[in-house]
N, C-alpha and C positions, 0 to 999 in steps of 0.2 A: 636246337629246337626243343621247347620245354613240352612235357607230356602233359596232356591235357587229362581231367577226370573226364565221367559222365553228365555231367553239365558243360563243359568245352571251355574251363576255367585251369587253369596250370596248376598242377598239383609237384612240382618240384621235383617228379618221379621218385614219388612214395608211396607204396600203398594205400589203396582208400582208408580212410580211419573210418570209424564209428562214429556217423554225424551225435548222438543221441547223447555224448558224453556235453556236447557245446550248447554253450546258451545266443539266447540271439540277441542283438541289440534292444530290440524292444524289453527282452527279458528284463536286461541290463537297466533298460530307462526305469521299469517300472521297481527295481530294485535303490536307484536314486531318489525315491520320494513320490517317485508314479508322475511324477513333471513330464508326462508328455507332449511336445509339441509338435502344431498341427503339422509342421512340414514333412513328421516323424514317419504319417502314413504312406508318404509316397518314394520314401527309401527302398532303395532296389535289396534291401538286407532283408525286409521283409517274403519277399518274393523266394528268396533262396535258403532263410531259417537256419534251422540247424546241419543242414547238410556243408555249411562252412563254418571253419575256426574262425571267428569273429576276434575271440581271446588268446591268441597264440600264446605259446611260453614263450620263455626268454631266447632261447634254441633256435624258435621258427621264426621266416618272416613275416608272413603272415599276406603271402602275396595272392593265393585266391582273392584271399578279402578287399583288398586293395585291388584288384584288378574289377573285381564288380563295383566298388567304389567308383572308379573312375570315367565308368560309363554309366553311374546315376546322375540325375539331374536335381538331385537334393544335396549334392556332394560339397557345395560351399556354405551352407545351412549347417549340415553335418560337422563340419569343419569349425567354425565359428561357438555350435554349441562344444565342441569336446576344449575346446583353446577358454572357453568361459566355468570350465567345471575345473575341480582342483588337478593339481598336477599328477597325481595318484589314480585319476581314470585309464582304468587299463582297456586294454582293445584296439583296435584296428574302429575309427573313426575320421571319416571325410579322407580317406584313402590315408590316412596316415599312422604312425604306430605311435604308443607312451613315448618311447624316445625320441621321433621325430617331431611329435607336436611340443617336447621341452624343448630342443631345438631354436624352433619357432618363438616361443616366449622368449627368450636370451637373443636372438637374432636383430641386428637392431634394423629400426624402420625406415 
């Protein structure tokens, strides 16, 4: 059974971090060129900010993020824009991580 934080989100059973150190996706977008797109506003990322690792290291999974991921309803918009930016966007995007969306590109159709 994986422990939950104070949002009801599985934290891995590790102490709460310090949401304040993480940026949010939006941060992120507006860091890419300010290219925000409209779908951008109804990301459940926005809703939850910096109280999750959006960014994980290399170390973490980054399964909060992925778990809020997967019950947004922007989550294949999400998906779509991170697979169309270069392979070097880090983060937890359309419930996926840097590794797994190269994955996907190399994956044949």
């Amino acid at each position: 059974m994986a422990l939950l934080d104070r949002d009801g989100i599985p934290n891995g059973g590790r102490p709460w971090e310090d949401p304040a150190e993480y940026l949010t996706a939006g941060e992120v977008v507006e860091l890419l060129a300010g290219a925000e797109e409209p779908w951008m506003a109804d990301g459940l990322c926005r809703e939850y900010g910096r109280r999750v690792n959006w960014f994980p290291e290399r170390y973490q999974t980054g399964a909060e993020a992925k778990a809020i991921c997967h019950r947004c309803l922007v989550q294949e918009q999400c998906l779509s824009f991170a697979l169309a930016q270069p392979a070097s966007l880090h983060g937890i995007w359309g419930g996926t991580s840097q590794r797994e969306r190269r994955e996907l590109r190399v994956r044949p159709k």
